[in-house]
N, C-alpha and C positions, 0 to 999 in steps of 0.2 A: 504494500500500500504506500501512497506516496506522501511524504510529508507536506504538512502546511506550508504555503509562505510563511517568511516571515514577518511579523506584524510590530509594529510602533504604535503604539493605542495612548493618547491622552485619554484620563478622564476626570470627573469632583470626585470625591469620594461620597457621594449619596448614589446610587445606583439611580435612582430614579430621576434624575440630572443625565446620567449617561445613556440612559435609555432613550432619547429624543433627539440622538445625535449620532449615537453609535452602540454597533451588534453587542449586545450583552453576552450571547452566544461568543465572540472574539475573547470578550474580556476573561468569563469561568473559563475559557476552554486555555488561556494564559496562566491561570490560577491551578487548573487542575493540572497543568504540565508541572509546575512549580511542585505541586505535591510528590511526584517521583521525582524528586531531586534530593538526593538524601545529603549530601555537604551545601551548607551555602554559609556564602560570605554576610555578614549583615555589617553593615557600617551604623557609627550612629548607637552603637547597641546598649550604652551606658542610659541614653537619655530616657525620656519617657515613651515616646512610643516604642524606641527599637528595645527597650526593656520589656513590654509586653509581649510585642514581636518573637522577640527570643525566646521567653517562655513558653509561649503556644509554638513556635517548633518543636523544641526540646521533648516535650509532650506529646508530640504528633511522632516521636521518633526519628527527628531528624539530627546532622550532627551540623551545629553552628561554631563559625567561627567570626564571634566579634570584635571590632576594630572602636577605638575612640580615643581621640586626643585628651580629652577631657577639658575642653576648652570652659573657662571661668566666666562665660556667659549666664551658667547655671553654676552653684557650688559643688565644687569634687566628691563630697562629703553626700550630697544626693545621688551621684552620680554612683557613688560607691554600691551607695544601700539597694540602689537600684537592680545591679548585678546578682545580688545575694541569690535569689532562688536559680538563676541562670547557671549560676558557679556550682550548685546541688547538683547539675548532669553529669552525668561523665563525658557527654556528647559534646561539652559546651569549653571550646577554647578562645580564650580572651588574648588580644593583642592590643595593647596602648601603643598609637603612632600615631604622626601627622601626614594625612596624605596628600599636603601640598609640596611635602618631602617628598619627591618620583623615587629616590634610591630608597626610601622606606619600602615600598611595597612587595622587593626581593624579599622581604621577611616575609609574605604570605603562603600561607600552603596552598596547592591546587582545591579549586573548587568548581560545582558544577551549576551555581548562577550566584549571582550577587543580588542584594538589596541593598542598595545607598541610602539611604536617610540623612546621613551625618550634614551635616551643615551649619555655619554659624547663622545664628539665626538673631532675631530682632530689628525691628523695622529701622526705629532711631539710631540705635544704635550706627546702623549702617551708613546712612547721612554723613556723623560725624568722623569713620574710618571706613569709608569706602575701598580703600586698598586691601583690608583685610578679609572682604569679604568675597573681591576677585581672587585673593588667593586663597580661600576656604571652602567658595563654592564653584568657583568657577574652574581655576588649575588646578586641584585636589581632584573635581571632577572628569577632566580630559587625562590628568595619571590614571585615574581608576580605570575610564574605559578601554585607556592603551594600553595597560596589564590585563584586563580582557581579552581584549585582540588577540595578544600576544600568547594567550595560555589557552585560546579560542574554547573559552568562555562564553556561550550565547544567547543567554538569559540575563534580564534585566529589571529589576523594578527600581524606580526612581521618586523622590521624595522632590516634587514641585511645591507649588503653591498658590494658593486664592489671592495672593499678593498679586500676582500678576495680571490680575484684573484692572488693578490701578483704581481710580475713580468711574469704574462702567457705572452709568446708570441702570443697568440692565439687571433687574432682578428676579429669581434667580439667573446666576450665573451658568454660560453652556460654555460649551467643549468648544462650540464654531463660535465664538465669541471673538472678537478681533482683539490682542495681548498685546497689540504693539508700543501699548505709551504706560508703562511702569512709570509709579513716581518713587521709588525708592532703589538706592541702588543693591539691598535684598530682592526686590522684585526682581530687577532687573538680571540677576544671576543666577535666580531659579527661571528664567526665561533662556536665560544663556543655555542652561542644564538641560531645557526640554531638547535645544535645538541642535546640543552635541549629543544628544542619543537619538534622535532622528538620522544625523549624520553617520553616526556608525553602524545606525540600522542601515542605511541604503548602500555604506561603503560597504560591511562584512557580513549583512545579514543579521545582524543580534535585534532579538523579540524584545522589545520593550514595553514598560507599564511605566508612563507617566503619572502619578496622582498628585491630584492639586490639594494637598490638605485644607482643611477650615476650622481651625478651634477645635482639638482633641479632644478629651474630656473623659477621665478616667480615675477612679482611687490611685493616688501615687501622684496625680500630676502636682509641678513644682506648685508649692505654695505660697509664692511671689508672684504667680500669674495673675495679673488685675482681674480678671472675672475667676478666679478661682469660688467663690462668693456666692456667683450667678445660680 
């Protein structure tokens, strides 16, 4: 039988956002490849969601190997507690690096897809050191996909953003929404992110999942987040 193409899928994370825009059928059928993938890479994995994340592999019987700088956006100290049930698997090996470091990423083991998450995040923040943000989200992001390349790696899910919407009037937000005019330069380098995994999808073939996060919301999330409250 003969394989799928491969597919680059944006999508919101509410399914019912994606369904008015694009095959839901594309998206599960992305998802349940991901399930027979027994190593993946998670970046990100200390924060809040790639902490869940990791869990619910580990659990599913997968073996993770997560990546985090532990960047002082959030405190180390959450980032730590974070790991605790992750660190319980046997499955679950932890690496601390910065992948805007390219020579870091020889320290990874082979894997058979990755999930990015990792990124510095916050909107203001960004404003005021926008340089830090091209190299956390932006060049961090083109090592990782070129250590994909390179270990042909061809599975992908990627950690976007609703930031990218900018000031749309349009609410809710869709997939065919026009991205072009970020006002932050966060935005702007999780736009960068969609457009260099598109790029690698049509240079090498690698399946990609864009998600636009919007406001997480989970027991655990940091509790310095303004609407933690809500």
């Amino acid at each position: 039988m003969a394989l799928p193409a491969p597919r680059c899928i944006t999508c919101a994370t509410r399914l019912s956002f994606a369904a008015k825009t694009l095959s839901l059928a594309d998206i599960f059928l992305f998802i349940l490849f991901l399930a027979f993938m027994s190593k993946i890479l998670l970046t990100g994995a200390a924060g809040f969601i790639g902490s869940w994340l990791s869990e619910r592999l580990l659990a599913q019987g997968h073996e993770v190997v997560g990546v985090d700088n532990f960047d002082d956006f959030y405190a180390r100290p959450i980032k730590i507690r974070n790991l605790e049930k992750s660190r319980a698997f046997d499955g679950f090996q932890f690496v601390e690096m910065d992948l805007s470091d390219a020579s870091a990423l020889s320290r990874l083991p082979p894997c058979e897809a990755v999930i990015h998450l990792a990124a510095k995040a916050g909107i203001q923040p960004s404003v005021k050191d926008p340089a830090a943000y091209i190299r956390h989200n932006i060049q961090a992001t083109q090592h990782l996909l070129a250590w994909m390349q390179a270990q042909h790696i061809r599975k992908m899910v990627f950690a976007s953003s609703s930031s990218i919407y900018g000031n749309n009037p349009q609410i809710p937000f869709r997939e065919s929404d026009n991205v072009d005019y970020p006002i932050s330069p966060y935005a702007f380098t999780k736009k960068a992110g969609e457009l260099m995994t598109h790029t690698y999808h049509y240079l090498y073939g690698m399946d990609v999942l864009n998600l636009r996060f919007l406001r997480s919301m989970a027991p655990g999330k940091d509790p310095t987040w303004p609407f933690i409250n809500l």
